[in-house]
ZADO-1210 file (C-alpha; in nm, 4 decimals, padded with zeros to 6 digits):
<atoms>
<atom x="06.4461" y="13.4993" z="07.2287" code="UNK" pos="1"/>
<atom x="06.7682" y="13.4898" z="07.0967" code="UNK" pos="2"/>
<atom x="07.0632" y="13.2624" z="07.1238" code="UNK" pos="3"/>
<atom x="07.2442" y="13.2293" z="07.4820" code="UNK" pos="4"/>
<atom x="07.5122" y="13.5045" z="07.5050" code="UNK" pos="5"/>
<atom x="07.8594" y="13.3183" z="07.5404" code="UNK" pos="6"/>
<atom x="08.1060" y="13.4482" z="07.8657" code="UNK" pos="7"/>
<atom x="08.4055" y="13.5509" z="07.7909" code="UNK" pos="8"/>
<atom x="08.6921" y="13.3269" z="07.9623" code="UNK" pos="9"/>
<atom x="08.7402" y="13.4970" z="08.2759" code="UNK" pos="10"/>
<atom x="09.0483" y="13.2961" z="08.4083" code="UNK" pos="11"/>
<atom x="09.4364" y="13.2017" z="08.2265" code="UNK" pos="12"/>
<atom x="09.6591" y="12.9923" z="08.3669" code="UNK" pos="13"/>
<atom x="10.0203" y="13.1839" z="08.4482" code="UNK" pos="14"/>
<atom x="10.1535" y="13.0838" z="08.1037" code="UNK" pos="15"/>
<atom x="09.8455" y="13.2830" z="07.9740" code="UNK" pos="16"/>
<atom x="09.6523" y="12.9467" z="07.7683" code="UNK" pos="17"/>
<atom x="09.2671" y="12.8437" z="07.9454" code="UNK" pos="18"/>
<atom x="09.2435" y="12.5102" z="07.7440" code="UNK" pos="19"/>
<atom x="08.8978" y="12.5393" z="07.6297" code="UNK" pos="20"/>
<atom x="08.8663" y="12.1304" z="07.5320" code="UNK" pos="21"/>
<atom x="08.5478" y="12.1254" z="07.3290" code="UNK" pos="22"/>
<atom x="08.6683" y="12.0379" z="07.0163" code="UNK" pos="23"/>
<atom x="08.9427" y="11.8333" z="07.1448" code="UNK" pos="24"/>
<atom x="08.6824" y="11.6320" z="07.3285" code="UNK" pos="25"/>
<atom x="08.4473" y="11.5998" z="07.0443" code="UNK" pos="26"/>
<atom x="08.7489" y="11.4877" z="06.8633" code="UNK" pos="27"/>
<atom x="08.8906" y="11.2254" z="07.1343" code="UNK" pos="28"/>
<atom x="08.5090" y="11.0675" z="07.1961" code="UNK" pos="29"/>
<atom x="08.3362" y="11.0857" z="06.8778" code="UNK" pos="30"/>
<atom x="08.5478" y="11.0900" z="06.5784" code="UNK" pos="31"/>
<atom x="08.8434" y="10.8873" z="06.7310" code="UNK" pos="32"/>
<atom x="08.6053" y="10.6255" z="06.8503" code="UNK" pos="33"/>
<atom x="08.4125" y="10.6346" z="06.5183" code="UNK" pos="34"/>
<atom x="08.7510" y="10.5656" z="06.3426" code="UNK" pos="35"/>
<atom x="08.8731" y="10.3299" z="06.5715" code="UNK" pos="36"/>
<atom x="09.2145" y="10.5435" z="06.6959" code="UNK" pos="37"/>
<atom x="09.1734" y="10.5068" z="07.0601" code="UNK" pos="38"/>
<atom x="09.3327" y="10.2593" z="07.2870" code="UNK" pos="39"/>
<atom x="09.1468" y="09.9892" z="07.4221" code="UNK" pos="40"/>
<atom x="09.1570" y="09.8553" z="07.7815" code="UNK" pos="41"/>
<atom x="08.9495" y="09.7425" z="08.0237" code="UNK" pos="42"/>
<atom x="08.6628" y="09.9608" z="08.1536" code="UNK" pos="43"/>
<atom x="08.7908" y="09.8220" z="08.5492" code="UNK" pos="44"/>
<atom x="09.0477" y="09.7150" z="08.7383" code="UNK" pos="45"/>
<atom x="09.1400" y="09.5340" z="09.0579" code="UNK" pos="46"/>
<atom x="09.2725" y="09.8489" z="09.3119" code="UNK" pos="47"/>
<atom x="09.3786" y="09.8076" z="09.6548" code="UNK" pos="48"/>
<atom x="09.1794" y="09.8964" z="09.9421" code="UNK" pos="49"/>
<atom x="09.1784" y="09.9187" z="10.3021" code="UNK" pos="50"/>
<atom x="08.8905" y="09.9476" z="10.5891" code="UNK" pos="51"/>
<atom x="08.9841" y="10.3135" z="10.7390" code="UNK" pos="52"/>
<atom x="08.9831" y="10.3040" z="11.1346" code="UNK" pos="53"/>
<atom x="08.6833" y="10.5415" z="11.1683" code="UNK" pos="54"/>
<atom x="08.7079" y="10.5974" z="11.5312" code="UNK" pos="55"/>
<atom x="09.0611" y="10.6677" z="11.4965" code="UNK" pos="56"/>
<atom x="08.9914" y="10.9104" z="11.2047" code="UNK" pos="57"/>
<atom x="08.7228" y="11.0921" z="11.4580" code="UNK" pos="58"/>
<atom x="09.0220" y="11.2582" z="11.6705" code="UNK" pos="59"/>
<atom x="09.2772" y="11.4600" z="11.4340" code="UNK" pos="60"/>
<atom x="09.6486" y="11.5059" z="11.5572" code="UNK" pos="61"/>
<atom x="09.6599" y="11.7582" z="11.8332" code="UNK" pos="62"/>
<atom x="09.8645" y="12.1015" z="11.7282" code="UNK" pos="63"/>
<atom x="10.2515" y="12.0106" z="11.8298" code="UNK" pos="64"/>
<atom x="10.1994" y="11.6431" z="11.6381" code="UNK" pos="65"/>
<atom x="10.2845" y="11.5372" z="11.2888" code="UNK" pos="66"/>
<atom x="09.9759" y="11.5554" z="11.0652" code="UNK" pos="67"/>
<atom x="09.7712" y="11.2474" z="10.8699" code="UNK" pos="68"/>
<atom x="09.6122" y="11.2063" z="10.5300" code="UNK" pos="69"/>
<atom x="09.3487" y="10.9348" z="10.4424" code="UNK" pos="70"/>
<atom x="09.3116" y="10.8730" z="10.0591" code="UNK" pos="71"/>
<atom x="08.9018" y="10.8243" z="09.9773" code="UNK" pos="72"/>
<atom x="08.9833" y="10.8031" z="09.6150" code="UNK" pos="73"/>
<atom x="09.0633" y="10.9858" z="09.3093" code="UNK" pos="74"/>
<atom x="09.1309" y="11.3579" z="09.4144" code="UNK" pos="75"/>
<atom x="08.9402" y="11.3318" z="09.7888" code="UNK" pos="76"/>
<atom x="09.1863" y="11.3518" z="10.0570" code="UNK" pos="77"/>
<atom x="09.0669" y="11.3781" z="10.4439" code="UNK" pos="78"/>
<atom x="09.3737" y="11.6179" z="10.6068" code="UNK" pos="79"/>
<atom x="09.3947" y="11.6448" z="10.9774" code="UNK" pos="80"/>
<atom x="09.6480" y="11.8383" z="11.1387" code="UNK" pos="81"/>
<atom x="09.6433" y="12.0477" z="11.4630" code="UNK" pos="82"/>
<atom x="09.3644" y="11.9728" z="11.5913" code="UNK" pos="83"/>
<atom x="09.1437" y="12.0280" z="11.2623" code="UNK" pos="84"/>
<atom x="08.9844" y="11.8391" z="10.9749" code="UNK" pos="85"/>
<atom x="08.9738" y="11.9404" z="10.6098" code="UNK" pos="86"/>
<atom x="08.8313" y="11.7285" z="10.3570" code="UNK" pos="87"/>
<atom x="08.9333" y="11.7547" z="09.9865" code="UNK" pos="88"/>
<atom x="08.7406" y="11.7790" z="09.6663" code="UNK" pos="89"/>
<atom x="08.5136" y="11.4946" z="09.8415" code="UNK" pos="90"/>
<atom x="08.3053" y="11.2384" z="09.5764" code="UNK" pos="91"/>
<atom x="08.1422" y="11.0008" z="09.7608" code="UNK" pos="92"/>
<atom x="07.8549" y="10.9316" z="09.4682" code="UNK" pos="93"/>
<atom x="07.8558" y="10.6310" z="09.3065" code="UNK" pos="94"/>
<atom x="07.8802" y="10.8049" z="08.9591" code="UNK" pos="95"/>
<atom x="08.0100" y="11.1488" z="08.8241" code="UNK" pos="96"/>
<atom x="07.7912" y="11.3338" z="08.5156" code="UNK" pos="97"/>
<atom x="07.5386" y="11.0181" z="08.5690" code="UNK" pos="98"/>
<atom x="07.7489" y="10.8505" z="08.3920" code="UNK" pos="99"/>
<atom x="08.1042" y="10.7586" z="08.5176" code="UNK" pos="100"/>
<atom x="08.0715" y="10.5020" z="08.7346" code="UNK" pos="101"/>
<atom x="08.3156" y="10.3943" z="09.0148" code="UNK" pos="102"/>
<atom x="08.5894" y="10.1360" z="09.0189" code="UNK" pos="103"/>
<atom x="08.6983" y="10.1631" z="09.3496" code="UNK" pos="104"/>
<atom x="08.4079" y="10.2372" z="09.6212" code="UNK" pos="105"/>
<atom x="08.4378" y="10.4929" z="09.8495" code="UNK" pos="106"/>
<atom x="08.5613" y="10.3809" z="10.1142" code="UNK" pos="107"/>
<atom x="08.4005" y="10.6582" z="10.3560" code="UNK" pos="108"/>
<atom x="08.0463" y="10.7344" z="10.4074" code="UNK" pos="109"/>
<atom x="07.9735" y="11.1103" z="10.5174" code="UNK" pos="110"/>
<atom x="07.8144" y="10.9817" z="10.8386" code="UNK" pos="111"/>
<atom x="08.1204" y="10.8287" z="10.9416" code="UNK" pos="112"/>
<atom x="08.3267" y="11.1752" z="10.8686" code="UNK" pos="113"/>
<atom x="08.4891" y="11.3069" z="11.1761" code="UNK" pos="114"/>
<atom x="08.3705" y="11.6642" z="11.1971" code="UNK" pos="115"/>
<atom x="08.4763" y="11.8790" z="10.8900" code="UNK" pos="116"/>
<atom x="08.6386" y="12.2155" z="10.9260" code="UNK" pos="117"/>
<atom x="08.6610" y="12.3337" z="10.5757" code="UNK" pos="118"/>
<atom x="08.5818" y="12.1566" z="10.3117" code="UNK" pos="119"/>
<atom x="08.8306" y="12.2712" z="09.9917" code="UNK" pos="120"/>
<atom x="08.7131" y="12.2284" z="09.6485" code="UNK" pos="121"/>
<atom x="09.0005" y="12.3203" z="09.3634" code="UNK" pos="122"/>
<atom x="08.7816" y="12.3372" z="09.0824" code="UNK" pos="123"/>
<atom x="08.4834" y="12.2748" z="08.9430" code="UNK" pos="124"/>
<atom x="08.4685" y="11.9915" z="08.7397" code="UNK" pos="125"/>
<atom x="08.2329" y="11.7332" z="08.8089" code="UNK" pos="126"/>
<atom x="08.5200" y="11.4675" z="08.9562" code="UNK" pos="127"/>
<atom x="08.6211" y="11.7295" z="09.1909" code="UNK" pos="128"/>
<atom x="08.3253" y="11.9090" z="09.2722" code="UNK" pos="129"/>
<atom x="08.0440" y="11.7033" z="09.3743" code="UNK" pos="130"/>
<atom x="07.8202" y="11.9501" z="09.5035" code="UNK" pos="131"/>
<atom x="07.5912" y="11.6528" z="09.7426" code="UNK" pos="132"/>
<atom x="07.9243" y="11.5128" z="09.9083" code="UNK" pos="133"/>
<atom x="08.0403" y="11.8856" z="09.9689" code="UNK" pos="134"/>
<atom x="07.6777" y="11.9560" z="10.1145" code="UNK" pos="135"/>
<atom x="07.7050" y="11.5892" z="10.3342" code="UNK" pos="136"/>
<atom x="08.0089" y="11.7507" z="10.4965" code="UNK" pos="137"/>
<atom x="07.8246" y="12.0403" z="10.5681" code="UNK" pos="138"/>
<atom x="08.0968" y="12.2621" z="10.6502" code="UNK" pos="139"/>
<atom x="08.1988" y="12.6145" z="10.5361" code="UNK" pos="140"/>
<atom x="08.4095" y="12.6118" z="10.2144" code="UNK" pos="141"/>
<atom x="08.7140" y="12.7181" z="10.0934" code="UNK" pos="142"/>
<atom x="08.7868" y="12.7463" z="09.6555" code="UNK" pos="143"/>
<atom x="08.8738" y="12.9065" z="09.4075" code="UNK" pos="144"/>
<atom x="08.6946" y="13.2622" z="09.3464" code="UNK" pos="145"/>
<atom x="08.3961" y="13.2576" z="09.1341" code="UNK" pos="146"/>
<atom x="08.3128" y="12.8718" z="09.2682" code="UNK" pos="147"/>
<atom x="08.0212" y="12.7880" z="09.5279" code="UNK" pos="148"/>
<atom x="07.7631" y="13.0236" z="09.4286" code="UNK" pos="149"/>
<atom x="07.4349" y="12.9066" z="09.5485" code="UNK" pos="150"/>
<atom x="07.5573" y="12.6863" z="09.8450" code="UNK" pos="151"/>
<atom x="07.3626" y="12.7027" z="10.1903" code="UNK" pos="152"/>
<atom x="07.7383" y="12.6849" z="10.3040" code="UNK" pos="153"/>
<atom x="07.9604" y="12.9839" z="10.4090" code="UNK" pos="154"/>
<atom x="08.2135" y="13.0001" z="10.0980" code="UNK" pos="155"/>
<atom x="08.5343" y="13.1838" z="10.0919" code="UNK" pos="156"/>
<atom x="08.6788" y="13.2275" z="09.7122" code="UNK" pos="157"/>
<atom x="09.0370" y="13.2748" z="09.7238" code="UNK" pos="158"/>
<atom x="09.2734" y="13.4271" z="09.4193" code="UNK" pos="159"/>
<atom x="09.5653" y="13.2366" z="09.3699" code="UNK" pos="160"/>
<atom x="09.8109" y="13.3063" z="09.6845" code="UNK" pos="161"/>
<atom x="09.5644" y="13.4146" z="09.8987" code="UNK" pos="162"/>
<atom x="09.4923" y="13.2583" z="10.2344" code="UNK" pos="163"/>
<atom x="09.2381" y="13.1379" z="10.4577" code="UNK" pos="164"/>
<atom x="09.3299" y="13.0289" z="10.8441" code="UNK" pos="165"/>
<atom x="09.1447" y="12.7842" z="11.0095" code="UNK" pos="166"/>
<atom x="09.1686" y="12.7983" z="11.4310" code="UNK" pos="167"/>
<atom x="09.4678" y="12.9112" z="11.5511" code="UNK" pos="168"/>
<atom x="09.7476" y="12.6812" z="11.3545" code="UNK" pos="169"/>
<atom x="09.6034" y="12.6015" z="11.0198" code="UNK" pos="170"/>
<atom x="09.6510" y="12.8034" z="10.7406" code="UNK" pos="171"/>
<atom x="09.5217" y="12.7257" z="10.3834" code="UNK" pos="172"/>
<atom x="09.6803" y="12.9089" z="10.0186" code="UNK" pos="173"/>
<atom x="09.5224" y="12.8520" z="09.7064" code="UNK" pos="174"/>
<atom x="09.8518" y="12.8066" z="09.4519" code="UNK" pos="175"/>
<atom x="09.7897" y="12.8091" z="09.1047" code="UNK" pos="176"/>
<atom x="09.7875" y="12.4980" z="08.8608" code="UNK" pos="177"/>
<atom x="09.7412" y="12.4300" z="08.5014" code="UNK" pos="178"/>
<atom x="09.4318" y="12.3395" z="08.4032" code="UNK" pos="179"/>
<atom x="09.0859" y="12.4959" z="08.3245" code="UNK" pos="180"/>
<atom x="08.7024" y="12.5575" z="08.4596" code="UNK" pos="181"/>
<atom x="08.3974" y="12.4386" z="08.3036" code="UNK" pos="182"/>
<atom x="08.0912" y="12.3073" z="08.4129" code="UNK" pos="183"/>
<atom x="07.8040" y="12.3743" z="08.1785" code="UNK" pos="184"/>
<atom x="07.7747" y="12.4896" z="07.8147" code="UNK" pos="185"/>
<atom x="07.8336" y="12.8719" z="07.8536" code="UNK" pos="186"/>
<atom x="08.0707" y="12.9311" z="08.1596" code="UNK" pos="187"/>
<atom x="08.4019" y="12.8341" z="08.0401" code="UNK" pos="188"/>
<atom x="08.6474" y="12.9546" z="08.2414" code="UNK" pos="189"/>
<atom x="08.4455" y="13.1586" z="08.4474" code="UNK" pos="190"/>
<atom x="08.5681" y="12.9743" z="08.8181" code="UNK" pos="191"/>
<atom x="08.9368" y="12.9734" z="08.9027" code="UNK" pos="192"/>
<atom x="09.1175" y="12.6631" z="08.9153" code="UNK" pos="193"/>
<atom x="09.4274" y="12.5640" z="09.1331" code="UNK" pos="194"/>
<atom x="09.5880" y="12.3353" z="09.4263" code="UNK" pos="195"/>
<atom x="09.6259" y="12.3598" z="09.8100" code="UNK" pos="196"/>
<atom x="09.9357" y="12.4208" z="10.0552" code="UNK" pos="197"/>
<atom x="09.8100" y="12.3029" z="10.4196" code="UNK" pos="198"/>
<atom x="10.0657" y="12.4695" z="10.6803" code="UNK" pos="199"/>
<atom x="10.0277" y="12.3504" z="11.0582" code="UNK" pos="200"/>
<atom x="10.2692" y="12.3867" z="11.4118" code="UNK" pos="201"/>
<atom x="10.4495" y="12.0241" z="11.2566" code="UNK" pos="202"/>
<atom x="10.3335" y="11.9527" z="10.8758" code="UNK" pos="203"/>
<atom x="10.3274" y="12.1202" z="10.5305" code="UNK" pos="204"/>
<atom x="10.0991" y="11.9439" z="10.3101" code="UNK" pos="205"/>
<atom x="10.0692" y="11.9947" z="09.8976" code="UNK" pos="206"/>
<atom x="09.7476" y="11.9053" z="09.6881" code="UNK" pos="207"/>
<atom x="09.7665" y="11.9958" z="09.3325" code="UNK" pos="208"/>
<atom x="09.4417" y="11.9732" z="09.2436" code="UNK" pos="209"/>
<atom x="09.4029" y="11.8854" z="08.8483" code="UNK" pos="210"/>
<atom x="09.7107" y="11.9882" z="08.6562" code="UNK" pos="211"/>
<atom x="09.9281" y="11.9935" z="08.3912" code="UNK" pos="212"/>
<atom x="10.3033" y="11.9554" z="08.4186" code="UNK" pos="213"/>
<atom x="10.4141" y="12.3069" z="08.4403" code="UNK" pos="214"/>
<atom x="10.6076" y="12.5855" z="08.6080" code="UNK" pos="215"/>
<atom x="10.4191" y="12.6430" z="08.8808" code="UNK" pos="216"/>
<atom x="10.5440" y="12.3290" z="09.0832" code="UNK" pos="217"/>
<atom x="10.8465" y="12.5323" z="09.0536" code="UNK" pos="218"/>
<atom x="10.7639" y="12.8545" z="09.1816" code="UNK" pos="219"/>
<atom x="10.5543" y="12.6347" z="09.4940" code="UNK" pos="220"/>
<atom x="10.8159" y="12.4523" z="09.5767" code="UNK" pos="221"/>
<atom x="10.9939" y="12.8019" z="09.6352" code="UNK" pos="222"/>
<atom x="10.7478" y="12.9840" z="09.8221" code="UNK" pos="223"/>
<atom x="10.6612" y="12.7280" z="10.0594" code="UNK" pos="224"/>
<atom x="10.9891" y="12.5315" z="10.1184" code="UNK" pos="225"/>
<atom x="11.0541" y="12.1936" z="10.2727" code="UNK" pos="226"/>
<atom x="10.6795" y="12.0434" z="10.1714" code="UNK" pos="227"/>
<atom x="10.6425" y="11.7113" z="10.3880" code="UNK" pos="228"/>
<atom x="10.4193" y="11.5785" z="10.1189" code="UNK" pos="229"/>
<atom x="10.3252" y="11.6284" z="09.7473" code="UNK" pos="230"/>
<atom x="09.9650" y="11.4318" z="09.7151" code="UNK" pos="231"/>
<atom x="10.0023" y="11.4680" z="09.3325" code="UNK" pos="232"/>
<atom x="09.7957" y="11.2974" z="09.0358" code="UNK" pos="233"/>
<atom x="09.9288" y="11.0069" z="08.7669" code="UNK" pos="234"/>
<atom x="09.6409" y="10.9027" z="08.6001" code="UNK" pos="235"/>
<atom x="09.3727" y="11.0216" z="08.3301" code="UNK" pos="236"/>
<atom x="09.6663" y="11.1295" z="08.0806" code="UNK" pos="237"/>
<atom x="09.5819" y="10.8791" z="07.7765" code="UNK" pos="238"/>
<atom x="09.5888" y="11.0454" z="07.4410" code="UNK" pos="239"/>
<atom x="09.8647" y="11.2623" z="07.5344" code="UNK" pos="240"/>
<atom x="09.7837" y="11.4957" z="07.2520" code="UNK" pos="241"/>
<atom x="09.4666" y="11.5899" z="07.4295" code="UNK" pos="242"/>
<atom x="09.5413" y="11.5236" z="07.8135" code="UNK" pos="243"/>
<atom x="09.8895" y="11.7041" z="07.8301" code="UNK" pos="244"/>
<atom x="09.7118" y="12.0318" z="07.8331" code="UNK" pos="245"/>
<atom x="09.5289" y="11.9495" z="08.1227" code="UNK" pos="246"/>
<atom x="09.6672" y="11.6347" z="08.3143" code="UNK" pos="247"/>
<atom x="09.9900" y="11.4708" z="08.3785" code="UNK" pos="248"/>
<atom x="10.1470" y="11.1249" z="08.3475" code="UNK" pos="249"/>
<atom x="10.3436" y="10.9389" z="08.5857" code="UNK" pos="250"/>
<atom x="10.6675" y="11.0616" z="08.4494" code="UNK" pos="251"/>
<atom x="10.5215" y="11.4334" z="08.4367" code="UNK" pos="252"/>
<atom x="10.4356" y="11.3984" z="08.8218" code="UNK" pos="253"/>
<atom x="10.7919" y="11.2952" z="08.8947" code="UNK" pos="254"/>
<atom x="10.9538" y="11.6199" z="08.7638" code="UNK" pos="255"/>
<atom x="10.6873" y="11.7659" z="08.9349" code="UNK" pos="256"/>
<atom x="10.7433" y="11.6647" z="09.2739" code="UNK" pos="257"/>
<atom x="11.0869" y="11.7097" z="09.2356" code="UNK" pos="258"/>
<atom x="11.1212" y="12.0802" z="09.1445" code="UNK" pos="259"/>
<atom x="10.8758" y="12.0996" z="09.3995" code="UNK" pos="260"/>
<atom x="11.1347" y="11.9399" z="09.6370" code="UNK" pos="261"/>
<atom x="10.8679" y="11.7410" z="09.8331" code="UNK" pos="262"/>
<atom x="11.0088" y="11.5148" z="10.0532" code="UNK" pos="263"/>
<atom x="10.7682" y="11.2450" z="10.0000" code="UNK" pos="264"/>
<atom x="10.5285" y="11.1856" z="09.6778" code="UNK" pos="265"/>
<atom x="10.1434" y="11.0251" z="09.7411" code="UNK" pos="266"/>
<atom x="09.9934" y="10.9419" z="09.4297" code="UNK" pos="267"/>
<atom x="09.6096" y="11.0381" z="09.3669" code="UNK" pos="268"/>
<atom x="09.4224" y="11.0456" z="09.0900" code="UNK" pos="269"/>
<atom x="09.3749" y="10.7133" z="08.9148" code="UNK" pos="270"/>
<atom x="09.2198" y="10.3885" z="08.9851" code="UNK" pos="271"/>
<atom x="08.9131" y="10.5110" z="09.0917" code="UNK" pos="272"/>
<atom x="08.7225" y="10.6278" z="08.7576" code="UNK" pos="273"/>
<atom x="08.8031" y="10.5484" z="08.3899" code="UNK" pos="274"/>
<atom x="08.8006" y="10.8949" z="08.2701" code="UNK" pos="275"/>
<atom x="09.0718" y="10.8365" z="07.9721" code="UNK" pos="276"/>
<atom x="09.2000" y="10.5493" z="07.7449" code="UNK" pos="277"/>
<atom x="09.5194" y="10.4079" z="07.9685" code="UNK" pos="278"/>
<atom x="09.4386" y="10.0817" z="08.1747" code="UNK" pos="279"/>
<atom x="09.3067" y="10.2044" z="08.5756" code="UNK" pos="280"/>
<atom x="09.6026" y="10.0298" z="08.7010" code="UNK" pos="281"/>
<atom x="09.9100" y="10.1484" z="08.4501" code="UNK" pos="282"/>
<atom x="09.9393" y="10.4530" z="08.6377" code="UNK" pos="283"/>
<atom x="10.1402" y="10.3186" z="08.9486" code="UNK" pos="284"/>
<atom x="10.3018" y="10.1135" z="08.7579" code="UNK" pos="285"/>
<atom x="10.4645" y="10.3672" z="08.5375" code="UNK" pos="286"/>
<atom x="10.5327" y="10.5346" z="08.8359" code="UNK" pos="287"/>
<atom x="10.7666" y="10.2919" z="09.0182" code="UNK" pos="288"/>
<atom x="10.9500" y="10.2174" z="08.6862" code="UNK" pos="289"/>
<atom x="11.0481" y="10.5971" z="08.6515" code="UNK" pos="290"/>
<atom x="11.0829" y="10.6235" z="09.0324" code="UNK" pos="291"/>
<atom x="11.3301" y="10.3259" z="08.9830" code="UNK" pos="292"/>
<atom x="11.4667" y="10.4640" z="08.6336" code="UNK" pos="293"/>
<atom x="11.5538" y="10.8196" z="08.8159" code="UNK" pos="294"/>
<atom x="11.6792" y="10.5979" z="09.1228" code="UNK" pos="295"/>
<atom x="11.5071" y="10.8200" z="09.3459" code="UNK" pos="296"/>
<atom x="11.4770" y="10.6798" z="09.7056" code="UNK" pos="297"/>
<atom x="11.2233" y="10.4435" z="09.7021" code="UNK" pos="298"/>
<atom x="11.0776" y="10.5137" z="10.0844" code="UNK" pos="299"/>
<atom x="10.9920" y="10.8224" z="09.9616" code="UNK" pos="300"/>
<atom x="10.7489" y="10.7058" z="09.7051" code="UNK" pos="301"/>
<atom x="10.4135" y="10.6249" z="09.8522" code="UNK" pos="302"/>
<atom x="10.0876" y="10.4545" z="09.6231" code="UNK" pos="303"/>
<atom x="09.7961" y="10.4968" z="09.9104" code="UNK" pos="304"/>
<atom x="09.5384" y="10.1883" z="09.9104" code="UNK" pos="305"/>
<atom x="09.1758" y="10.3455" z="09.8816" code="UNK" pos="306"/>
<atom x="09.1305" y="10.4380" z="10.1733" code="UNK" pos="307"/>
<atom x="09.4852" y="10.3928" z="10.3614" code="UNK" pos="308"/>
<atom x="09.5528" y="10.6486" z="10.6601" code="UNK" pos="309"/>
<atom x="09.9457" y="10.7711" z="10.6242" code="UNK" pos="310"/>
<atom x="10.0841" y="10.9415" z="10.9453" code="UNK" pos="311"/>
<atom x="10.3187" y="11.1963" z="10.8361" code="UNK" pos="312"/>
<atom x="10.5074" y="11.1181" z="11.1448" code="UNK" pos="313"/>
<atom x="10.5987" y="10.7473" z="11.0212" code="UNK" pos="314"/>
<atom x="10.7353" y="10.8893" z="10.6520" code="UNK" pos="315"/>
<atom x="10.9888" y="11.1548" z="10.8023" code="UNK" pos="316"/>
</atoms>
């Protein structure tokens, strides 16, 4: 038999690259840790966290009422807004690859989930797509097209722009973002990557999924206009030479949220696992200090403890 047949990268992002990180990673974790180049820190950290009211959590804001986001670490979001619940990119595992373990528990178990609506997964690497935790919530799907295959879950693949409505209120578009899809050895780039705009009667909600800085947050901010909240990512960006293409710093994240011209920024994405070199707990503090640098108003910057409920209602 012969050798595997390789696939042909299927997906670019909108500046035409699909980051195909094999070399860089063999790079980054074998010879830079052979030669000693990579920075040190701490393999945990001390993040804040917070008991989630689960009965409150059980009833979402009726349509009419400002939505609410609960932060259950790293990328996972619970949304609920008009009378719906979406849960995002959901990890509640203890590890990721079987090997990453977790800093920060989860601070949900899927038995005390309200009852899920959709379930939206923005790509399909293993910190984003945990395919037990999406099963847990056992509702239908909503991702990027090519993603889901094999699921005993109703899946709807969606290009980038597209739209799925949940109910009568809710409607869900898949935006693009700069990044890249792999999840085995031969299917690079075969599952589209990208973010989430969440519209409902009172609140427009951004997730960015894994990204780059790029000009995308740009062309968002202009097709869906007055976004109550950016829930955007700081961490997982140390060596810059390798993460750039893929993630973005704290200082990245700022120009993205404002040419997205979010009226409030929630940070995701760090503290939760040690995916890169940078300390778990630099990223928020980089953040203030360029928040404060930019002297951008400071109620409008918000750092979630694991597991903290925000009512968008309170942050107008």
């Amino acid at each position: 038999m012969g050798a595997p047949e390789v696939a042909v990268s299927r997906f670019k992002n909108l500046d035409g690259s699909g980051p195909n990180a094999g070399a860089m990673m063999f790079r980054w974790a074998v010879l830079d840790r052979i030669m000693g180049r990579r920075r040190k820190s701490p393999a945990s950290a001390a993040v804040p966290s917070v008991v989630p009211d689960v009965e409150r959590l059980r009833t979402p804001p009726a349509a009419g009422e400002p939505g609410r986001v609960t932060w259950l670490g790293h990328a996972s979001w619970l949304v609920q807004l008009d009378g719906t619940s979406l849960l995002i990119d959901p990890l509640f595992g203890e590890r990721i690859s079987y090997v990453i373990r977790r800093n920060a528990p989860a601070p949900l178990r899927p038995a005390q989930l309200p009852r899920i609506d959709r379930t939206l997964v923005t790509h399909n690497h293993y910190d984003h797509y945990d395919r037990p935790s999406v099963l847990a919530a056992g509702a239908p799907v909503v991702t990027g097209v090519g993603l889901g295959k094999g699921l005993p879950l109703p899946v709807r693949g969606l290009g980038w722009w597209e739209t799925e409505r949940v109910g009568e209120g809710v409607r869900i578009t898949y935006v693009p973002s700069q990044h890249w899809s792999r999840r085995g050895l031969f299917d690079v780039n075969q599952t589209l990557w990208g973010g989430f705009v969440i519209e409902g009667s009172r609140s427009r909600i951004y997730h960015a999924g894994d990204t780059a800085y790029f000009e995308g947050f740009s062309q968002i901010g202009a097709r869906f206009p007055a976004l109550d909240a950016a829930l955007l990512p700081i961490g997982a960006y140390d060596p810059a030479w390798f993460m750039e293409k893929q993630h973005m710093n704290p200082e990245q994240a700022i120009q993205a949220f404002v040419d997205l011209g979010a009226r409030h920024f929630l940070a995701m994405h760090w503290g939760t696992f040690k995916l890169t070199d940078e300390p778990l707990d630099e990223p928020p503090e980089r953040l203030v200090s360029e928040w404060e640098r930019r002297r951008l108003p400071r109620e409008r910057l918000h750092i979630p403890a694991n597991g903290e409920t925000l009512d968008l209602a309170s942050l107008s």
